[in-house]
C-alpha positions as CSV (number, residue, x, y, z in Angstrom):
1,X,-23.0,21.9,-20.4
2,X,-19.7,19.7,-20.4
3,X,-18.2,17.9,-23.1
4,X,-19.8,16.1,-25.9
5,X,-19.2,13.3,-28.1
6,X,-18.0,15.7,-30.8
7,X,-15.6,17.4,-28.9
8,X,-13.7,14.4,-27.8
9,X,-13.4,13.1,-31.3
10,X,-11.9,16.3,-32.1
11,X,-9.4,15.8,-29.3
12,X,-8.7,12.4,-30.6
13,X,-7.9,13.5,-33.5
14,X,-5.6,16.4,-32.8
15,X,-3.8,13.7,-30.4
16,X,-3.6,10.9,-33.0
17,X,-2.2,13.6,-35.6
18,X,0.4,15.0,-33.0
19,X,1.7,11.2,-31.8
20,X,0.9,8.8,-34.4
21,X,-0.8,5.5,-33.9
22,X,2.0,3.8,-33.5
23,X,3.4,5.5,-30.3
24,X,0.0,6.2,-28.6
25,X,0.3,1.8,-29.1
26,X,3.3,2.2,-27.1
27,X,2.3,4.0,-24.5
28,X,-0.9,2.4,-24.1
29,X,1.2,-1.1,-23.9
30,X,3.2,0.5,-21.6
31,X,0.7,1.8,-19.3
32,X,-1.3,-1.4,-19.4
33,X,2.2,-3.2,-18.4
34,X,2.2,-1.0,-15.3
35,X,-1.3,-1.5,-14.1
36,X,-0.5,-4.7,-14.1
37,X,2.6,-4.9,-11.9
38,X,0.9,-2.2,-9.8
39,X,-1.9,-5.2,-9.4
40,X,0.5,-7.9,-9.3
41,X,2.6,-6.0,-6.3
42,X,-0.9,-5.5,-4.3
43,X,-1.7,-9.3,-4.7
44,X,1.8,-10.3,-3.3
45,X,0.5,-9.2,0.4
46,X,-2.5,-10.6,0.2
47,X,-1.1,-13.4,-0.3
48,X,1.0,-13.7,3.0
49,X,-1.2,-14.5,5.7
50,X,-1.1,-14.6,9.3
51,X,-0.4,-17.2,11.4
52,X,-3.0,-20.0,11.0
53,X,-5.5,-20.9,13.5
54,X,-3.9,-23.8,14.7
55,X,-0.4,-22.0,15.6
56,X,-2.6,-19.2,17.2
57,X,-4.1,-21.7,19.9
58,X,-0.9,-22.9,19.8
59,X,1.0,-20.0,21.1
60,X,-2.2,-18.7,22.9
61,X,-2.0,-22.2,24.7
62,X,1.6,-21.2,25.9
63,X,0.9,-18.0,26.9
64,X,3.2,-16.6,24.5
65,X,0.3,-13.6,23.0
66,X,0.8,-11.4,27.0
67,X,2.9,-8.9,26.6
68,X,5.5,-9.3,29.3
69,X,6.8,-6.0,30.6
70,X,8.9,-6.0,33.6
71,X,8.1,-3.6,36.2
72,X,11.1,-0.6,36.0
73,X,12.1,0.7,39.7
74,X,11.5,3.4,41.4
75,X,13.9,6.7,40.6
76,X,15.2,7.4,44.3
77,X,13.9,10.8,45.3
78,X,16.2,13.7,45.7
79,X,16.1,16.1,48.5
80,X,15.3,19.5,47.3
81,X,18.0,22.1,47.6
82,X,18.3,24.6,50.2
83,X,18.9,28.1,49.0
């Protein structure tokens, strides 16, 4: 049992009798506005994309994609303390 057809006109109703058509226009123009941006902001970084292929052998080809890490050295031990 959930709801029916009837009792979302009746909800409708209520709603277009509280607000008016004119401001449930509104806020439906509003809402559609921000769906879009939302969508239009998602886009923007699909958009970007990585280096190409070419630049990848490129730069593979250099040997500039190894991580270079230089070896740290060693801490000099300490003696231990004598009590």
């Amino acid at each position: 049992m959930g709801i029916g057809i009837w009792e979302l006109l009746i909800v409708l109703v209520i709603v277009l009798l509280l607000f008016g058509t004119r401001r449930l226009r509104d806020v439906g123009a509003d809402l559609g506005a921000a769906i879009k941006s939302f969508k239009n902001a998602l886009g923007e970084g699909e958009t970007e994309s990585p280096a190409k292929p070419k630049e990848l052998a490129q730069i593979e080809a250099q040997g500039g994609t190894e991580r270079q890490v230089e070896e740290k050295p060693e801490r000099p031990q300490r003696e231990p303390l004598e009590p």
